[in-house]
N, C-alpha and C positions, 0 to 999 in steps of 0.2 A: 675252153671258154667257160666251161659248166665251174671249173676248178676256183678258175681267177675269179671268177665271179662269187665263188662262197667262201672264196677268201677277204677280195674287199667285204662283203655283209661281215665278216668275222671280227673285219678290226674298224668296223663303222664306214665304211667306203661304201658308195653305191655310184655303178655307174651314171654318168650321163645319156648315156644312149643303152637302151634296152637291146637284148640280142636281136632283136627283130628289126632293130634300124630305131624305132620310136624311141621319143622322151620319155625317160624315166620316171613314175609317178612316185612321188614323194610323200609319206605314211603321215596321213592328217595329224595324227599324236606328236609327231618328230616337228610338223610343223606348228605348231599351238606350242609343241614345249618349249622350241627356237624364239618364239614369240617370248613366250611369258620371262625367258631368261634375256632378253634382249630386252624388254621393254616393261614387263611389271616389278620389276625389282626399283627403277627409278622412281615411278608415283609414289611407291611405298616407302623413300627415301624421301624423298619430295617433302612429305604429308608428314613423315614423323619432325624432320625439319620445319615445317612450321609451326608443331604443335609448339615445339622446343621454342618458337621465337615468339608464339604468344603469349607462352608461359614465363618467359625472360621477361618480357614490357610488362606484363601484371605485374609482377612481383618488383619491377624497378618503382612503377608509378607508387603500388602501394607504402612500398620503402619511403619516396619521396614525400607521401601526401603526410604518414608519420612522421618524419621529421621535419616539414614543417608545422603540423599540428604541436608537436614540443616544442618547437622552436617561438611560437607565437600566442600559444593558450595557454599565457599565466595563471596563475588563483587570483593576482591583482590587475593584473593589468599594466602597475608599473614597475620601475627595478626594485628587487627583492632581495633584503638582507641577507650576507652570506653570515653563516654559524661555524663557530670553530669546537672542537672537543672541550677547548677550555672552556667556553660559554656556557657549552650546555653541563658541563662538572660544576661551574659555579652556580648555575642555577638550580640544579638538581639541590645542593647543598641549603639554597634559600626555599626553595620549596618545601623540606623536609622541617625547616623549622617555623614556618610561617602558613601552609597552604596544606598539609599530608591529615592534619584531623579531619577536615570538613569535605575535601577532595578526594582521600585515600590515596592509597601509594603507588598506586598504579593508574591514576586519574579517573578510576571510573567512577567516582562521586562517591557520598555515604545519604543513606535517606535520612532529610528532614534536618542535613547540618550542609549539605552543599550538592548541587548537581555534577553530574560528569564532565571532565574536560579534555576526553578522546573527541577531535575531530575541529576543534574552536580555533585552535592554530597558534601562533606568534600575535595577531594580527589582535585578537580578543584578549587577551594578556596583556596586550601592552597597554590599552584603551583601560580597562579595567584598574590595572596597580599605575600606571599615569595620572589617572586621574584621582585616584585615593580612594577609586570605591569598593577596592581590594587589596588587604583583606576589612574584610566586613568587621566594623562594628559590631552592630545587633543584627537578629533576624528580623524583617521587615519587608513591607510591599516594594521599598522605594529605597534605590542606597544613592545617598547623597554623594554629594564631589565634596571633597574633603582634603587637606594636606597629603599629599602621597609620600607614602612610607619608607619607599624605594628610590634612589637617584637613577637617571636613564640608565645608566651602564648596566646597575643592575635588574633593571626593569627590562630590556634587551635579553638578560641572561636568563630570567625567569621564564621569559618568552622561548627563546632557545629549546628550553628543557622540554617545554610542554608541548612544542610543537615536532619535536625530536619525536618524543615519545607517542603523540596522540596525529600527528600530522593537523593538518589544515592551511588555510590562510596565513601565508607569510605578512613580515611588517613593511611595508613599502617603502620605499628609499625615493633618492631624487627629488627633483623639484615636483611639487602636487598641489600648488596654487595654481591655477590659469591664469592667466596674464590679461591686461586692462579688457582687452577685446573680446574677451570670455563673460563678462561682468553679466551683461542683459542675459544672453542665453542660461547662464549660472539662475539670474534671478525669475526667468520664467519656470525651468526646473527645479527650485529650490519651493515654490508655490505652488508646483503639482506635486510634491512628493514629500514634502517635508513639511510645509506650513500648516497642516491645517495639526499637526502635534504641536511645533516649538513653534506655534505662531506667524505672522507672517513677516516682522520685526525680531524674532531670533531668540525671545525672551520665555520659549516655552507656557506653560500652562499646565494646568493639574488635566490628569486624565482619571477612568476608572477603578473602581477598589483598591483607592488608595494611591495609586502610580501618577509619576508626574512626567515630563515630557521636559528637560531641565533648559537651562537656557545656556545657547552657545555660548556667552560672553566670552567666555576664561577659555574655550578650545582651540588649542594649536592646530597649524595643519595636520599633522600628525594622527592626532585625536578624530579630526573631524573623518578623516579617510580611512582609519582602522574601524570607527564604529558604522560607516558605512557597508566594509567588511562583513561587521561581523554580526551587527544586529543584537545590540545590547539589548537588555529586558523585555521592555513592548515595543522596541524596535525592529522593522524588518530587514531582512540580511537586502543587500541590493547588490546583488552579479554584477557581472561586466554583463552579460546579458541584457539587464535590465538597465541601469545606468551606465557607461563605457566609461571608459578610464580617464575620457576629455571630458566628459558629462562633469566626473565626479569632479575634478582640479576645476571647472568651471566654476561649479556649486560652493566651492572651496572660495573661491577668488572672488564672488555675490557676497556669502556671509562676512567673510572679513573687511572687504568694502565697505557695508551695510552697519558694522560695528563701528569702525575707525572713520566715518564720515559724520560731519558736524552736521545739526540739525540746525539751518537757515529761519529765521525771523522770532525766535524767541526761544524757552526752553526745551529742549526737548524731552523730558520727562520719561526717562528710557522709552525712547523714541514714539511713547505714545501719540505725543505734538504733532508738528510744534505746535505751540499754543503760547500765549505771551506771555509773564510774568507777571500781569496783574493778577491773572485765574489762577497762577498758584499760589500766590499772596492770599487773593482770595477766599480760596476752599484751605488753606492752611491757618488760615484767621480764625475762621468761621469754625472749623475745628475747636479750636482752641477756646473761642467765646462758650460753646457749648461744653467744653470739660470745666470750664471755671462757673457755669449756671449749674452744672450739678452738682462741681461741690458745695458752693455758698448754699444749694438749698437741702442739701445733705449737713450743713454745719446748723443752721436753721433751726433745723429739726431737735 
């Protein structure tokens, strides 16, 4: 009995019944390790499988919230002009001979003949050579709208180059007038934000040391929604943060309204009026009586 008995201990066997007739006690270690191999190896399985599955949904959600954050946080807000390698070769080619003294070659400005134009985009280039107040005539407080120098196609390409090279603000594409229903909210906005520079009739005003504040008249949609952009001179840049994208086409769709709409009961005197044709008769007369009293009494003399 003595034998068979330290032969099962030898190859892990213990009886059930002790030689004495009793239950065989079972070694506390055998039973804790029985344990721990039966049942601690699964939580520890368990638990590494869920790190594994929270760490999956982070990293999906945060995948998802970045692509929709590209998918929907343009620089404008609306569709944005695609650039091709030819654009930006033919613009690179206008730039060198029209924009590289006052600019430098690599846009970062020269002092005291032009500022930098890393970071102003398509969007500020177009507004700029569109409108003819690039490139500059003279140096001055105030650069005037002038014939532009440039036809759109190349005016696009110039843009291209410089926003190729220096990034920023693309040129907006699509329709960016609001539509009739846009008109009032356009004109409550367009009088907190803009009137108290180009007035509250669109016709601008002289501002500080020299600087004017120009008058819409002549601005294309185009114009109006890139220098919103971009924040020409003493203007300031306005986000989609601060304006939104229907804000702006609103504003857009107020002023050209406000431009192309007749002035009811008499003249409207860029839209000073109306007022009736007698009072401009009158203060035009009266003008006039007075230049011809000072010369007869300048002749006089």
């Amino acid at each position: 009995m003595t034998e068979e008995t330290d032969v099962d201990a030898d190859y892990g066997f213990e009886p059930a019944v002790s030689a004495t007739g009793a239950p065989a006690a079972q070694p506390a270690a055998r039973l804790n390790r029985g344990a721990g191999a039966s049942w601690g190896r699964r939580p520890r399985r368990s638990a590494v499988r869920r790190k594994l599955s929270a760490l999956a949904i982070m990293v999906g959600a945060l995948a998802a919230m970045g692509g929709a954050y590209a998918a929907f946080a343009t620089s404008s807000g609306a569709q944005e002009s695609s650039t091709s390698a030819q654009q930006i070769t033919a613009g690179q080619q206008l730039y060198q001979v029209s924009c590289i003294t006052c600019h430098g070659a690599n846009l970062q400005g020269i002092k005291n003949q032009g500022p930098s134009l890393i970071g102003v985009g398509g969007a500020a280039v177009y507004f700029q050579v569109s409108t003819g107040r690039m490139p500059l005539a003279a140096q001055g407080a105030y650069a005037a709208r002038k014939e532009a120098k440039y036809d759109e196609a190349q005016t696009e390409q110039l843009a291209a180059f410089v926003e190729n090279v220096g990034g920023g603000p693309k040129i907006p594409t699509g329709e960016l007038r609001g539509g009739s229903a846009t008109i009032a909210a356009g004109g409550s906005l367009f009088r907190l934000n803009c009137a108290s520079c180009h007035g509250t009739t669109g016709k601008g005003a002289p501002l500080s040391a020299g600087k004017i504040a120009p008058s819409l008249n002549e601005a294309t949609d185009k114009q109006f929604y890139t220098a919103m952009l971009s924040g020409p001179e003493s203007m300031p840049v306005f986000s989609d943060q601060e304006i939104t994208p229907a804000q702006k086409r609103s504003i857009i769709a107020y002023v050209q309204a406000l431009r192309s709409s007749a002035d009811p009961g008499g003249a409207g005197v860029d839209r000073i009026g109306p007022v009736s044709e007698a009072i401009v008769i009158w203060a035009g007369g009266v003008g006039v009586l007075m230049i011809a009293i000072l010369w007869i009494g300048a002749r006089v003399r």
